[in-house]
matplotlib code that plots the C-alpha trace (Angstrom):
import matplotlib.pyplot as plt

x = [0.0, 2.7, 3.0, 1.2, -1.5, -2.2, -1.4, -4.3, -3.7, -2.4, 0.6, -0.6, 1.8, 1.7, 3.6, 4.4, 3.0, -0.3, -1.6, -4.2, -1.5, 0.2, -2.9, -4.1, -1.2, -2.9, -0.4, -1.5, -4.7, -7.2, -9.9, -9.7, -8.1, -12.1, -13.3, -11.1, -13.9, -15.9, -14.8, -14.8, -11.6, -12.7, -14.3, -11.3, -9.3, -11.9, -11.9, -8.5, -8.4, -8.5, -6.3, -3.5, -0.9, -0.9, -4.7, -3.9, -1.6, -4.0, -6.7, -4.6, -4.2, -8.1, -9.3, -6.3, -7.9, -11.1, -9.6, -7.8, -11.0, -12.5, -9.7, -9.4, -13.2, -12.9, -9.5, -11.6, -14.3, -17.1, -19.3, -22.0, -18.9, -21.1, -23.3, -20.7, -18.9, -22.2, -21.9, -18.9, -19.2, -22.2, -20.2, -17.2, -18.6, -20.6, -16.9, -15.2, -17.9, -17.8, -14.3, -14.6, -16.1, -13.0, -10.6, -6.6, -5.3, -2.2, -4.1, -6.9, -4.9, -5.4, -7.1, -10.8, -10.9, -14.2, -13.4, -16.9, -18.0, -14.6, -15.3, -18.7, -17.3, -14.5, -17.1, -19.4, -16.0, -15.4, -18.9, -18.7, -15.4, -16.1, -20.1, -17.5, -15.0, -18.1, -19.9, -16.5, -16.0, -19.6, -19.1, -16.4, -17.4, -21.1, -18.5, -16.8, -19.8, -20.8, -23.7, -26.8, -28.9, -31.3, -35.1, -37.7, -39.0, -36.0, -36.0, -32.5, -33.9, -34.0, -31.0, -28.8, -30.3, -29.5, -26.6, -25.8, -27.5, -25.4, -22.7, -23.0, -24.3, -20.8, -19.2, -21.3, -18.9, -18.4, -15.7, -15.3, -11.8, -9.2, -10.2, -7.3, -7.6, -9.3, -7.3, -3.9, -0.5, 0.9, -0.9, 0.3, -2.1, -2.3, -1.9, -5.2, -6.5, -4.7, -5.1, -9.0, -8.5, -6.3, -9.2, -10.8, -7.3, -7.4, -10.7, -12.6, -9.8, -12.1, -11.9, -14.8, -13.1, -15.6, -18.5, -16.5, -15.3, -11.6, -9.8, -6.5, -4.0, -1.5, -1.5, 1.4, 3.0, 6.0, 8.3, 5.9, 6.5, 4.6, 1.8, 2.5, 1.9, 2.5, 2.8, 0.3, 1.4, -2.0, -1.9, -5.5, -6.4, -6.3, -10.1, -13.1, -15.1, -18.5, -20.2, -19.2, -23.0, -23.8, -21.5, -22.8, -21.8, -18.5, -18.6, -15.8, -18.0, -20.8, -18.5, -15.1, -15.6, -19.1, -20.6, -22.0, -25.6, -25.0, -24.1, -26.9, -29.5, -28.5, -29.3, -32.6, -33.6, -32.4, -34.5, -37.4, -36.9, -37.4, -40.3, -42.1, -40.6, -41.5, -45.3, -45.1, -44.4, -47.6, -49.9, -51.7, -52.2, -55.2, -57.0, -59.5, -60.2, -59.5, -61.5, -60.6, -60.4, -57.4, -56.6, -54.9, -52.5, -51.3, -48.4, -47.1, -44.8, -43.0, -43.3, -44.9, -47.7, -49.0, -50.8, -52.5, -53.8, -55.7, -53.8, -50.6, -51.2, -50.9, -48.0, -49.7, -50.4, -47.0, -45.5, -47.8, -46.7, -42.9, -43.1, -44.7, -42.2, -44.0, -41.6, -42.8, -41.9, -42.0, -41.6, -45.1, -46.6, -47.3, -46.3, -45.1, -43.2, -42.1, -45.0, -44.2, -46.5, -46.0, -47.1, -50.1, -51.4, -50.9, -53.0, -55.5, -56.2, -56.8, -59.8, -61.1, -60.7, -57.9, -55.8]
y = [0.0, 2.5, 2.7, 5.0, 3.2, 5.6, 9.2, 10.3, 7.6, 8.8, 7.3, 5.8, 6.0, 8.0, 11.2, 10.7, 12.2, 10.7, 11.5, 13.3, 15.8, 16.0, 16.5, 19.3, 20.9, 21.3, 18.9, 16.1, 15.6, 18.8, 16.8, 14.0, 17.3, 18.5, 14.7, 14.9, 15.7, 12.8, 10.5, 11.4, 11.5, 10.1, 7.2, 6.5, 6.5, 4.6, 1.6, 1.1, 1.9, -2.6, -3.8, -1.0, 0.4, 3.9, 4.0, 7.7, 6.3, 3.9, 6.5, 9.0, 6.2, 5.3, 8.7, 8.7, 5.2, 7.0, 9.9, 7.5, 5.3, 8.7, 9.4, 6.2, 6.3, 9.5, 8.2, 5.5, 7.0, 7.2, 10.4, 10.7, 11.0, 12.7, 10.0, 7.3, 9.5, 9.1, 5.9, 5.4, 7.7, 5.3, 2.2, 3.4, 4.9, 1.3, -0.6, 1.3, 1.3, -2.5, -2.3, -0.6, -3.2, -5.7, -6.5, -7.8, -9.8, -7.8, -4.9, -5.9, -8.5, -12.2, -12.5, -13.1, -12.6, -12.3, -14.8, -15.9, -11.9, -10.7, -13.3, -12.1, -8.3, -9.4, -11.1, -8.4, -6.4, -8.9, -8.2, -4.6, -4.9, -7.4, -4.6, -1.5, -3.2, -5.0, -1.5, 0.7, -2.2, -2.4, 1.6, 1.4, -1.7, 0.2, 3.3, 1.4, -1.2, 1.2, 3.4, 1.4, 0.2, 2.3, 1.7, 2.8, 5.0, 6.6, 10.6, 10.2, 6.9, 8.4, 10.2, 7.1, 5.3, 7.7, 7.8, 3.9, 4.1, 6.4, 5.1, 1.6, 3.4, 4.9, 1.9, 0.2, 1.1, -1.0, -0.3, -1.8, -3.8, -2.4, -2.7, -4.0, -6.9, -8.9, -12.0, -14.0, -12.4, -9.0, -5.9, -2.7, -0.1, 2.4, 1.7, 2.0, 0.1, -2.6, -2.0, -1.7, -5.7, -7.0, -8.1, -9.5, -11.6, -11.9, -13.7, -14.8, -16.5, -15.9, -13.8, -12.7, -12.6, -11.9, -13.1, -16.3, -17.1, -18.6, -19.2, -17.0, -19.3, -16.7, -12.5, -10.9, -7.4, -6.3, -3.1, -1.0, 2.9, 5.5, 7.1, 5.4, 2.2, -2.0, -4.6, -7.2, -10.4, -12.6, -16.8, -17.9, -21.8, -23.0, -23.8, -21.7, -23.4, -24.1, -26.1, -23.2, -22.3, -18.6, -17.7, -14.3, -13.9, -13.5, -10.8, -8.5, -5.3, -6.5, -7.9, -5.6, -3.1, -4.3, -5.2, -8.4, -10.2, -9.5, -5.5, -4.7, -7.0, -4.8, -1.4, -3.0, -3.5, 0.1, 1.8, -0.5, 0.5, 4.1, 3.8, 2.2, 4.8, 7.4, 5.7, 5.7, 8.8, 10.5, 8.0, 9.4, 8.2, 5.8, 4.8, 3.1, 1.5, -1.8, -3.6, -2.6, 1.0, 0.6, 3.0, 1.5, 3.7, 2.8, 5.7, 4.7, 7.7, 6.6, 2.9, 2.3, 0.4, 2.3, 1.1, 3.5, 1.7, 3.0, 2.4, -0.2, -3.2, -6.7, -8.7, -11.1, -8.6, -6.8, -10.2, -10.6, -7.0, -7.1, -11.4, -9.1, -6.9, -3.9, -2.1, 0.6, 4.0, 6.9, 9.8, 9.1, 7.6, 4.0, 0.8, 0.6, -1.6, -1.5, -2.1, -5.7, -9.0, -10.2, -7.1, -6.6, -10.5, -9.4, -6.3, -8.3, -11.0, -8.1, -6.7, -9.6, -8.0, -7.0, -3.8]
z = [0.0, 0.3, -3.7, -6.2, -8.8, -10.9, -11.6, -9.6, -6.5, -3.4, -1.1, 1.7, 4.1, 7.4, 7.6, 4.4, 1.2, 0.6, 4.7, 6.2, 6.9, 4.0, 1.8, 4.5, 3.7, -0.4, -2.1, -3.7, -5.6, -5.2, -5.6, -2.6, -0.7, -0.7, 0.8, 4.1, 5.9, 5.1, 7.7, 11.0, 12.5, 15.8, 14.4, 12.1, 15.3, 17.3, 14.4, 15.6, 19.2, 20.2, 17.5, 16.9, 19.0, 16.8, 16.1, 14.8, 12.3, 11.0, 11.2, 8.6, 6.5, 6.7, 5.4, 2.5, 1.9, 1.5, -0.7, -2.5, -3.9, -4.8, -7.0, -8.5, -9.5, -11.2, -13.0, -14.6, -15.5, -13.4, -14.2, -11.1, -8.5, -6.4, -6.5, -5.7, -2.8, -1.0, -1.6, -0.3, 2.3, 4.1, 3.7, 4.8, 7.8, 8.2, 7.6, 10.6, 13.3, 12.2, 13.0, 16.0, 17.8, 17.1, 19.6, 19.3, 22.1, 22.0, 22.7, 24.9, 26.6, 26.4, 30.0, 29.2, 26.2, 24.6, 21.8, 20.6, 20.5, 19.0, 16.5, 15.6, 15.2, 12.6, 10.2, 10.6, 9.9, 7.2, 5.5, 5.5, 3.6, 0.6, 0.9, 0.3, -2.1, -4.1, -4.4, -6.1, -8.1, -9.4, -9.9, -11.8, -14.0, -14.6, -16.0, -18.5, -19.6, -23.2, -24.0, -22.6, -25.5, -27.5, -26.0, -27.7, -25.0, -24.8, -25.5, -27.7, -29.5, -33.1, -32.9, -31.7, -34.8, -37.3, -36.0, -35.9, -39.2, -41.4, -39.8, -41.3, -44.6, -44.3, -44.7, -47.3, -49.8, -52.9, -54.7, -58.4, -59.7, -61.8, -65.6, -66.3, -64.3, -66.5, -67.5, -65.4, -65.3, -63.9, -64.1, -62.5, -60.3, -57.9, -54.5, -53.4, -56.0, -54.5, -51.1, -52.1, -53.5, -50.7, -48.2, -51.5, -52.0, -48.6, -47.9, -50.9, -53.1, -55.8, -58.7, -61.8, -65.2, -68.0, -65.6, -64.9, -61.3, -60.9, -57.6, -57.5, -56.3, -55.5, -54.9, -54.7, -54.8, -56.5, -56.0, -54.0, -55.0, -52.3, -54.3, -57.1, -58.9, -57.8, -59.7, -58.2, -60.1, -59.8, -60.8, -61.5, -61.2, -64.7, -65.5, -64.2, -61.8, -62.7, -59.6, -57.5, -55.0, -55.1, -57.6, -57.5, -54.0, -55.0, -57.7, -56.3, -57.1, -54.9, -51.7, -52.0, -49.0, -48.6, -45.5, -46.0, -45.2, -41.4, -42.2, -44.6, -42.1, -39.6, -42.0, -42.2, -39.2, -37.8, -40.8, -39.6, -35.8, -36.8, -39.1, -35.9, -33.6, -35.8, -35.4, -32.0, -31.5, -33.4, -31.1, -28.5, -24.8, -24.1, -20.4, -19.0, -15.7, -14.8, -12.0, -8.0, -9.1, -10.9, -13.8, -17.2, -19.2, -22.6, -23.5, -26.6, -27.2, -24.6, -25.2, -21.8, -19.7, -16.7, -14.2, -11.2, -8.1, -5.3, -2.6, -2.2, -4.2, -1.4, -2.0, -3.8, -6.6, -6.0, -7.0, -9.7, -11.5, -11.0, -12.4, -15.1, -16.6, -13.9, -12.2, -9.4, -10.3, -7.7, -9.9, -11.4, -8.5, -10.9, -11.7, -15.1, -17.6, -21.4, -24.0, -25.0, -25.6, -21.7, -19.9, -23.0, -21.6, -17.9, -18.5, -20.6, -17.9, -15.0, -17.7, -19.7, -23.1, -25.2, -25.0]

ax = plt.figure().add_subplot(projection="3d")
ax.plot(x, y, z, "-o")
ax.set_aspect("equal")
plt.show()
């Protein structure tokens, strides 16, 4: 512990760069210099006070601990760090009065010993260690995970699928081979004509001459000049083959740079996710009641089910709603879930005709 991980980490060593002292002083990183405060310094001290014979020592290195997770979370990304230092801040606080309650034997003294109750305080200690460890890790895995995917009832849908989408129409390019190329034996081009037929050498093996496929047997380039020409030296098989399935497939100005079945699938179904968006979107809200005094809402702009009881469901029902896809949302005072097939049955069964 006494060595720095990262450029924003903090040596935690006492009186030594890294301390409660040392980052007092406004050395350091700025930013755990504002999260001092945090921890009590008492009950860092008192979390050491049975097992330590400096329990000031190991409360400095405590709160640099603290400051140091802080910085590490921001280092790797995590955005809410306000969010996560509250976090922190209860379990840290819930680790040392854990901790507090622990006794050594070389402190206490072995003369009777609470051994069954001391034992009981280092596993609750225990817990509230792997609980703090499990939640910055979780923290800092949820940073780095992506972009979450695109929901329907997301405000930013359409624009994230335009986006995907021209992206992938970017890269549907279909470039065309050289004229020249059209019987064996050397023919010079350009560099990027080549380059533009390498992953065509590269992974097909197959090459159209006058609407005839032939499997190049070798691909090879000769005297490369920057920004000028190559000589690709290319050996066909000797005879065309004719039992070849798909032939078509491997027309070099339909696959060259293309981005196959999975690529223009995927175009596909994006252009067809916006089309029903777009729909979606120009739907108005129904309702209705349900029996109980329960009120139905079908919000398709934002690709929900709503559902506004009374009172608190019993758990029974409660049960019922979340093995349903319904989730309990506090904002709106409902229980809603995403407009899908399961929740459209759930809702269908509670009226006894069809949504």
């Amino acid at each position: 512990m006494g060595g720095k991980r990262g450029k924003m980490s903090i040596l935690i060593v006492s009186r030594h760069p890294g301390t409660v002292e040392w980052l007092r002083g406004g050395e350091g990183d700025g930013m755990s210099h504002n999260y001092l405060d945090d921890i009590p310094l008492s009950l860092a001290r008192a979390a050491h006070v049975g097992t330590s014979f400096d329990p000031g020592k190991r409360a400095d290195q405590e709160i640099a601990s603290y400051c140091n997770m802080i910085a590490e979370a921001k280092e790797k990304g995590v955005e809410d760090i306000e969010r996560y230092r509250n976090g922190l801040k209860k379990r840290y606080i819930a680790l040392l009065s854990a901790k507090s309650r622990c006794l050594s034997p070389m402190i206490a003294g072995p003369a009777r010993f609470p051994t069954r109750r001391n034992e009981k305080a280092n596993n609750s200690a225990d817990n509230r260690t792997r609980e703090l460890l499990d939640y910055h890790k979780k923290a800092i895995a949820y940073a780095n995970k992506g972009p979450r995917p695109i929901m329907s009832g997301d405000d930013d849908a359409l624009d994230r699928l335009r986006a995907e989408l021209a992206e992938l129409e970017s890269r549907d390019v279909k470039p065309a081979l050289p004229k020249q190329l059209n019987r064996p034996g050397k023919h010079p081009m350009t560099n990027a004509e080549y380059m533009a037929m390498y992953p065509y050498y590269r992974q097909k093996q197959l090459i159209t001459i006058d609407g005839t496929p032939y499997r190049i047997r070798r691909a090879m380039i000769k005297d490369p000049v920057q920004g000028g020409s190559v000589s690709v030296e290319v050996t066909l098989s000797d005879k065309p083959i004719h039992d070849a399935q798909g032939v078509e497939d491997y027309d070099p100005i339909i696959r060259i740079g293309g981005l196959g079945a999975n690529g223009k699938a995927n175009i596909r179904r994006i252009k067809a996710r916006i089309v029903e968006i777009e729909k979606l979107r120009t739907m108005e809200a129904v309702n209705f009641d349900l029996p109980d005094g329960v009120k139905f809402e079908d919000c398709p702009a934002d690709a929900r089910f709503r559902l506004f009881f009374p009172g608190k469901p019993d758990e029974e029902t409660r049960t019922d709603l979340k093995r349903n896809g319904f989730r309990w949302s506090p904002s709106l005072g409902c229980w809603q879930s995403y407009r899908n097939t399961k929740a459209r049955d759930f809702i269908e069964s509670m009226k006894g005709a069809t949504v």
